[in-house]
C-alpha positions in Angstrom: -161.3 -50.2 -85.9 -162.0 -46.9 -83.5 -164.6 -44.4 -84.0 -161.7 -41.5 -84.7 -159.9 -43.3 -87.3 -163.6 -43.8 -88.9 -164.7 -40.1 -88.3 -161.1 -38.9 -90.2 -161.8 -41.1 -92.6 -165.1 -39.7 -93.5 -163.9 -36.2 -92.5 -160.9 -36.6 -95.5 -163.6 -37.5 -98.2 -163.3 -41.6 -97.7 -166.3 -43.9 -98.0 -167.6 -45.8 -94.9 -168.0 -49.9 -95.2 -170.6 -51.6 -94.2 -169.1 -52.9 -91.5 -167.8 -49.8 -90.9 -170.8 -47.6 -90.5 -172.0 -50.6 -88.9 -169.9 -50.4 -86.0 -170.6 -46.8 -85.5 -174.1 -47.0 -85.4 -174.4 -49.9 -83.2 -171.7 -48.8 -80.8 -173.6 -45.7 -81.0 -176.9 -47.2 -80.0 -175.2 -49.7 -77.6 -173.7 -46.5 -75.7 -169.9 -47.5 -76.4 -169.8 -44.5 -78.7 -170.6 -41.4 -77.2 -173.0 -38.6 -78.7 -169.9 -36.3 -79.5 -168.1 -38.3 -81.6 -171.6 -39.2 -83.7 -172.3 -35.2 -83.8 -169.0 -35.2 -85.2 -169.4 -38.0 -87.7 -172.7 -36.3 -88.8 -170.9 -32.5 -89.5 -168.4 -34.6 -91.7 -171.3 -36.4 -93.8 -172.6 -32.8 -94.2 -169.3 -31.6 -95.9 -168.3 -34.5 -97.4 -172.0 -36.2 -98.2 -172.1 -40.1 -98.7 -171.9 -42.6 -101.7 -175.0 -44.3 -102.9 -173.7 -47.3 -101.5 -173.4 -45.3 -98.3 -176.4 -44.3 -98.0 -178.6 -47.8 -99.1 -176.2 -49.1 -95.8 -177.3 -46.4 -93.9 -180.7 -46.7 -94.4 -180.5 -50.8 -94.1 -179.1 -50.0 -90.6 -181.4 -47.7 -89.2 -184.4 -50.3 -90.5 -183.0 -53.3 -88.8 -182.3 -51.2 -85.6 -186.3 -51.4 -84.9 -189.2 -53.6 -85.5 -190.6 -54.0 -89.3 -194.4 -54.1 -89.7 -195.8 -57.1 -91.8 -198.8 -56.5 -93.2 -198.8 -59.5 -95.3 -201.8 -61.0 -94.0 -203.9 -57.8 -94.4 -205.5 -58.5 -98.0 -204.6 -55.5 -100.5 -201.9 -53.5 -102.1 -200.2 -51.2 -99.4 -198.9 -47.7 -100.2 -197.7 -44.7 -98.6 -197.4 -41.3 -99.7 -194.8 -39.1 -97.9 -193.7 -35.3 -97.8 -190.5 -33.7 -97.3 -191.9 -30.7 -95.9 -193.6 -27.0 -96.4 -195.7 -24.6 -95.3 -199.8 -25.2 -95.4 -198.8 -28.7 -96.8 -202.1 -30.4 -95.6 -201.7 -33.2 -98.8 -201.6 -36.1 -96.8 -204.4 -35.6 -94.9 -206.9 -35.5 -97.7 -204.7 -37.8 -99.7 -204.8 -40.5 -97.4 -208.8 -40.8 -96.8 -208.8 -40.7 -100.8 -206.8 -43.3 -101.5 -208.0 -45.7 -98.9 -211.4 -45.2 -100.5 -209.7 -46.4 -103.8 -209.4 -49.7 -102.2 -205.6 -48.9 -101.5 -204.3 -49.9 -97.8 -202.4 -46.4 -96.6 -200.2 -47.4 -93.2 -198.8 -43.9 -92.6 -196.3 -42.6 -90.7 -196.3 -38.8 -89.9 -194.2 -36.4 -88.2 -194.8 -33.1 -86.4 -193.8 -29.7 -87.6 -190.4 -28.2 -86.5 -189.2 -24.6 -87.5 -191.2 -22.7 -90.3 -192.8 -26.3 -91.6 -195.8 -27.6 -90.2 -196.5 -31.5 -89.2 -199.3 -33.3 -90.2 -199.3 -35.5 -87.1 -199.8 -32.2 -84.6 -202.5 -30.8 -87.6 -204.9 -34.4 -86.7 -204.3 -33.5 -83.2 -206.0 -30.4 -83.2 -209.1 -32.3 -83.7 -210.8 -33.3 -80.4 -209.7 -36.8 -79.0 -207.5 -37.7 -82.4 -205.0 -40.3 -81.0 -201.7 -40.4 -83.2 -199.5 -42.1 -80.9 -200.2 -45.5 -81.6 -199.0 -48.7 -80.4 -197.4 -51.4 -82.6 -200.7 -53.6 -82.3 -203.3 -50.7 -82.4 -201.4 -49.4 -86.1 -202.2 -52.8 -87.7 -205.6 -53.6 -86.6 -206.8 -49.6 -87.4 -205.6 -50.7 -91.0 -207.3 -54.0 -91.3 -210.2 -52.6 -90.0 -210.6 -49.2 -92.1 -207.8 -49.4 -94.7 -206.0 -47.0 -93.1 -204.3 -45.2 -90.3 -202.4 -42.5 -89.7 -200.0 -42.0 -86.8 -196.4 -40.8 -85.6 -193.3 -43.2 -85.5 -194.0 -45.8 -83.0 -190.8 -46.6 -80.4 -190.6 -49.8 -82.1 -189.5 -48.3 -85.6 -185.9 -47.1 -87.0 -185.2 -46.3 -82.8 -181.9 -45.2 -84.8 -183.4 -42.6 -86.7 -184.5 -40.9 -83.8 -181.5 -41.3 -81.8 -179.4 -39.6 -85.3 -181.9 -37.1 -85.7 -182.3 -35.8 -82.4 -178.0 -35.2 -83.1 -178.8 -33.6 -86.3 -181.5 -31.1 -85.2 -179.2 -29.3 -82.4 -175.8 -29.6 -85.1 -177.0 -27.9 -87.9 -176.7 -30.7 -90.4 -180.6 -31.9 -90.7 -180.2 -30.4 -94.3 -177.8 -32.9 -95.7 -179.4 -35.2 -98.7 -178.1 -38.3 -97.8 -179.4 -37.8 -94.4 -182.2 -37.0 -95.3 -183.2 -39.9 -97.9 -181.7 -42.4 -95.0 -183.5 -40.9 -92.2 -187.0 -40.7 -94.7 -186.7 -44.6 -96.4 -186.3 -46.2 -93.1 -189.1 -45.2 -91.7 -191.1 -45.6 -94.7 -189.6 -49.2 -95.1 -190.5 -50.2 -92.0 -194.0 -49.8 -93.1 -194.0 -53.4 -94.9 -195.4 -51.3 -97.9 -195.4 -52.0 -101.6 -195.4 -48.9 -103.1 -194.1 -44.7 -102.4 -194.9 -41.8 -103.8 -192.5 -39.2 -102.7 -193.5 -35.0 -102.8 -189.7 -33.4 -103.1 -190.6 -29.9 -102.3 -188.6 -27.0 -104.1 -188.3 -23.5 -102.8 -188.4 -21.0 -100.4 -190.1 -23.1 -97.5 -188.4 -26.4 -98.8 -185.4 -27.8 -96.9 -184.2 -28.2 -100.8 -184.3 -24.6 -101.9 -182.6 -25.3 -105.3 -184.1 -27.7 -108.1 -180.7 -29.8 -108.5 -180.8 -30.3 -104.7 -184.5 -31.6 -105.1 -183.7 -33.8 -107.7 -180.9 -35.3 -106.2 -182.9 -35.9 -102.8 -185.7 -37.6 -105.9 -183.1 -39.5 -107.4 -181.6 -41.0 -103.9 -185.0 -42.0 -102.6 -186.2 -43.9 -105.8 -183.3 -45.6 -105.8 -183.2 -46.3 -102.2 -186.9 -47.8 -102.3 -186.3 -49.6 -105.9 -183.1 -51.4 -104.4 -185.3 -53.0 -101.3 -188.3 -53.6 -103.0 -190.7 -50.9 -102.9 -191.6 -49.3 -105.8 -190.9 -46.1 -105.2 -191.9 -42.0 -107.6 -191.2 -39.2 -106.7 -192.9 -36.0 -107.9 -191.2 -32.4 -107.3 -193.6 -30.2 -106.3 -193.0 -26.1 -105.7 -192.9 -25.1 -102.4 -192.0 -21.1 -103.1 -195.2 -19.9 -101.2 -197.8 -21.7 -98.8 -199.8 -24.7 -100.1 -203.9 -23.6 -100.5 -204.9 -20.9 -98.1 -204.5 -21.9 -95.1 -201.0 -22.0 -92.5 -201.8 -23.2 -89.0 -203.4 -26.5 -87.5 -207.1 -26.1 -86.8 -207.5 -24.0 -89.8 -206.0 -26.6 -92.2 -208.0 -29.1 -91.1 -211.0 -27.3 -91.8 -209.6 -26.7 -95.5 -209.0 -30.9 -95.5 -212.7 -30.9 -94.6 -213.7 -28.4 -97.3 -211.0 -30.1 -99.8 -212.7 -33.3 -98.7 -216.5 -31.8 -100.2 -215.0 -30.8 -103.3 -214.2 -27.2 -102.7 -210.8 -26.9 -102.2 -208.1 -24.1 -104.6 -206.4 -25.1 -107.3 -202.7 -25.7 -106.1 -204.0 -28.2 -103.5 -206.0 -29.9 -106.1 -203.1 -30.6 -108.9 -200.7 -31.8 -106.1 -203.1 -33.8 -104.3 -204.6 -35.4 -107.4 -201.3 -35.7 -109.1 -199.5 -37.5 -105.7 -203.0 -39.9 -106.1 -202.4 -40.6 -109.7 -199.2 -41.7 -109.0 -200.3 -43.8 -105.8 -202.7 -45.5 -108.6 -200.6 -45.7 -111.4 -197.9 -48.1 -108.8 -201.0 -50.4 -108.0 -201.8 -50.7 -111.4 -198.4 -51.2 -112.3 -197.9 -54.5 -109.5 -201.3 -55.8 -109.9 -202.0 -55.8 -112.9 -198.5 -54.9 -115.3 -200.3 -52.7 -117.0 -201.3 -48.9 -116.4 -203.5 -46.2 -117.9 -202.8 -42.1 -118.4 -202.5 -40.6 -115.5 -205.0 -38.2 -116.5 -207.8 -41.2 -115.8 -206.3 -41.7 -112.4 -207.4 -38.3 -111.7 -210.8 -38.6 -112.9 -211.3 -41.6 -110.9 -210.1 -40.0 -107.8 -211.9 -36.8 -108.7 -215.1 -38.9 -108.9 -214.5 -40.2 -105.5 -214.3 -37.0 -104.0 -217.5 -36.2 -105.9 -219.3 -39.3 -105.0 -218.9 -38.1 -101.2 -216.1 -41.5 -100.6 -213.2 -39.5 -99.2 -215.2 -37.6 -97.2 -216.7 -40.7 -95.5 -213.3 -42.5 -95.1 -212.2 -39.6 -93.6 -215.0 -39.6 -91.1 -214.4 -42.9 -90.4 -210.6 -42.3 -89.9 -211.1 -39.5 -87.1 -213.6 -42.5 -85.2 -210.9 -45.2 -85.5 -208.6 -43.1 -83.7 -210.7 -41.9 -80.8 -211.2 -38.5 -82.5 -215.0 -36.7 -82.9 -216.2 -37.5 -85.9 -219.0 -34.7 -85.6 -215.6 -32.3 -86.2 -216.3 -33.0 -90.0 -219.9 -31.6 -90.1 -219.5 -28.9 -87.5 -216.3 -27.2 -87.7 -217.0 -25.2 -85.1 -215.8 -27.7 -82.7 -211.9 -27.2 -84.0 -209.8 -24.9 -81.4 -210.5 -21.5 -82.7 -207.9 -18.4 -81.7 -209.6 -15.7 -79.4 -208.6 -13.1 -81.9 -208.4 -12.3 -85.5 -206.1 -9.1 -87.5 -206.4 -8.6 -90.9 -203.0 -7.7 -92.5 -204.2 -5.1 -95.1 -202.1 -4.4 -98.8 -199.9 -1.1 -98.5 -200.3 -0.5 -102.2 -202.1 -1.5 -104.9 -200.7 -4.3 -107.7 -200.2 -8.0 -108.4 -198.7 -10.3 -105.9 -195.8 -11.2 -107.6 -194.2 -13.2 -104.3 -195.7 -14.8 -101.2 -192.6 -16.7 -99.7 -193.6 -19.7 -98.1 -190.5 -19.7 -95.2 -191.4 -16.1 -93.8 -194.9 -16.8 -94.1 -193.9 -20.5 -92.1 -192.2 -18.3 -89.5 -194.7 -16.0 -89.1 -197.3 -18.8 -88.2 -194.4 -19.9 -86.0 -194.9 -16.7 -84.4 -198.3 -16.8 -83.9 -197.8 -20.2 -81.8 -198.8 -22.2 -84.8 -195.3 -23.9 -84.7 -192.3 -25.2 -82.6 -189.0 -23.7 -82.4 -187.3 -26.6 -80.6 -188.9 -29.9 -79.7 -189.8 -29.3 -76.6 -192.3 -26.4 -77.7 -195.9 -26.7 -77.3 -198.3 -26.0 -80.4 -201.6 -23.6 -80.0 -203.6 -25.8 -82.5 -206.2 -22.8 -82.9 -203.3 -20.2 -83.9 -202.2 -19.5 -87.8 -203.0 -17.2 -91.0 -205.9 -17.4 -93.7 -204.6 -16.4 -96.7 -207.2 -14.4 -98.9 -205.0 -13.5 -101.7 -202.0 -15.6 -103.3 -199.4 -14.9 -106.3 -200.6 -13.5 -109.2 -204.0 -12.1 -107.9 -204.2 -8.6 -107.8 -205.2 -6.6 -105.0 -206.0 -2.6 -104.1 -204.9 -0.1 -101.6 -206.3 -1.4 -98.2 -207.5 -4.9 -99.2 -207.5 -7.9 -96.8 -204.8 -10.0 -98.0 -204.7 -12.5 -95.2 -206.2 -12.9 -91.4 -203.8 -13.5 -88.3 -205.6 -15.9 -85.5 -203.5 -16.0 -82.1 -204.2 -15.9 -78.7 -201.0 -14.1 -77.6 -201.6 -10.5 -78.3 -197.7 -9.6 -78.1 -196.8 -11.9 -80.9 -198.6 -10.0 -83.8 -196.6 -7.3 -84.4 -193.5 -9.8 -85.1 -195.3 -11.7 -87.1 -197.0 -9.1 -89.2 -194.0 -7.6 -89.5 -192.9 -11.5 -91.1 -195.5 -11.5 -93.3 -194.9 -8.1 -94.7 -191.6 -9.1 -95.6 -192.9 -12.3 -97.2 -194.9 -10.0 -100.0 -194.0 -8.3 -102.7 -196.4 -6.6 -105.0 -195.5 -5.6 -108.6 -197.9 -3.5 -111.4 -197.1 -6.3 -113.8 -198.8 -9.7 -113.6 -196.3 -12.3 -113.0 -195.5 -15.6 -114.6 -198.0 -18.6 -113.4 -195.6 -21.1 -111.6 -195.8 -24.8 -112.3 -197.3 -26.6 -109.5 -195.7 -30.2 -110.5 -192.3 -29.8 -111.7 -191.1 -33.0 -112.4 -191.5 -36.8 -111.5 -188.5 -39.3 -110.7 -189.3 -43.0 -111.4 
């Protein structure tokens, strides 16, 4: 067995073993195998994609390459919610809070924001002191403590994921769906969780552009969490133009904190309550066997954001993790940009498109984002969106408001958002918010 006879083998449409794929990976890890050869084994999974089979294996190896959290002796049912990515996609942060104060345990694992999609990880960050990078120990006792915690992958877990990704990010094959769903489950496995709600995003600022694409990325991540025990939904959510109205770090923590009293727009709402539902609807179903309309979830959780609970776990969240807590009361004390352009309509109409991807770049622009890894964030920098698709709006009207510091990066990224809009005299079509859900 060589690591060329398995890379033609892959590259001509063959399907890896386990043992196969497990002496790639762990010659890979062990440094036997170089990088090249890997990158090369990566383009052909790209072309040729992977079996199921394939990919549970995958996913197996890339768990067992780190350390599994066992949160067994933490009383409760645990359960994560995860995101495969957009622009203003600020669910998890109000989810999480929300959920915890249902009396669900949420150990979550975030990521940062790479390209036009933002990372929910660097958004906590831009609150004052907010400590992400947690160790092993700190994760678990943060969770037995308040019920939740909310950090980036720790060294300790999937070390292979990393290792693969950092390949896939400079080879052009992060977009591949078995990839994807191997690189996603593992981490999420490694969580010692119970329970998954999945948000497959659809559209313009999605990695999954196309519904069949989404579905399949649904269908392969059910099955993957289903086959090792966790049981796993996935909702498809549309991701054709930025989540609520803000794009940007600071600023969509200060719509968490809004979203968090109750006032928050009504795309952010259905996702977030939906995603909740779901979470409540998989306790239900392993507690108890039995579950109600997930309709009721939604008035429980709506009542909790009512009652003032969220809000409080949430306050409690940012103290665990060394963060102000004051930051929910006086927002104020986020990172604010030194200044602020309006982008003003050109004509007078309905927006019939805001697309999520240019809009993402332009906050890239701004400083909002990274273009490569090794990029550093301005967590004060992004775009306030006044208008949205399907609201109409006159000659001259505000239609969103640029923060930066960097004077020389607004014209590019006006020029981004300009291209992002399209205004049409005819009111368009209201799009569906939740498309479909994979259990």
């Amino acid at each position: 067995m060589t690591a060329y006879e398995l890379i033609k083998k892959k590259r001509d449409g063959g399907e890896l073993t386990k043992q196969e794929l497990e002496f790639l990976m762990k010659g890979y890890m062990e440094g036997r195998i170089p990088d090249y050869q890997i990158s090369s084994l990566l383009m052909a999974i790209y072309f040729q994609g992977m079996t199921e089979e394939e990919t549970f294996t995958l996913t197996e190896i890339m768990l067992r390459s780190g350390r599994i959290f066992d949160l067994s002796f933490i009383e409760g049912i645990k359960i994560d919610k995860h995101s495969t990515g957009g622009v203003g996609d600020k669910v998890s942060i109000i989810l999480a809070p929300l959920l915890a104060s249902a009396g669900i345990m949420v150990p979550m694992i975030s990521g940062r924001g790479l390209g036009h999609t933002g990372g929910t990880a660097d958004k906590l960050e831009s609150i004052p002191g907010f400590r992400v990078e947690l160790s092993y120990n700190e994760f678990i006792e943060i969770i037995e403590k308040h019920g939740l915690a909310m950090a980036t992958q720790t060294p300790e877990i999937a070390p292979l994921d990393r290792m693969l990704y950092s390949l896939r990010d400079v080879t052009a094959t992060v977009d591949s769906i078995p990839l994807i769903a191997s690189s996603i489950m593992s981490k999420k496995l490694a969580e010692g969780i119970q329970g998954l709600v999945l948000d497959v995003k659809c559209g313009s600022g999605a990695f999954m552009k196309g519904l069949e694409a989404a579905r399949e990325l649904a269908r392969l991540m059910v099955s993957t969490g289903n086959k090792y025990g966790v049981k796993t939904i996935a909702v498809i959510t549309d991701m054709s133009e930025p989540l609520g109205r803000t794009v940007g770090n600071a600023l969509e923590i200060k719509e968490c904190i809004l979203a968090l009293r109750g006032r928050w727009p009504e795309d952010l709402k259905e996702i977030t309550l939906t995603l909740g539902s779901w979470a409540l609807w998989i306790r239900d179903k392993l507690t108890l066997g039995e579950t109600v309309e997930i309709n009721e979830y939604k008035k429980l959780l709506e009542g909790l954001i009512e009652d003032g609970s969220a809000f409080s776990k949430f306050v409690e969240l940012i103290g665990a993790q060394g963060g102000d807590p004051e930051v929910a009361f006086r927002q104020g004390l986020l990172p604010s940009a030194r200044f602020q352009e309006h982008i003003l309509s050109q004509e007078e109409g309905y927006i019939s498109e805001l697309d999520a991807e240019l809009v993402g770049r332009a906050a890239v622009v701004l400083g909002a984002g990274r273009k490569t890894k090794e990029d550093s964030i301005d967590h004060s920098a992004g775009i306030v969106l006044n208008k949205k698709t399907g609201d109409y709006v006159k000659r001259g009207e505000p239609i969103a408001i640029m923060h930066f510091n960097r004077q020389e990066a607004f014209p590019e990224a006006k020029d981004l958002f300009m291209k992002a809009l399209k205004i049409r005299p005819e009111q368009p079509e209201k799009k569906k918010m939740i498309i479909e859900v994979t259990q």
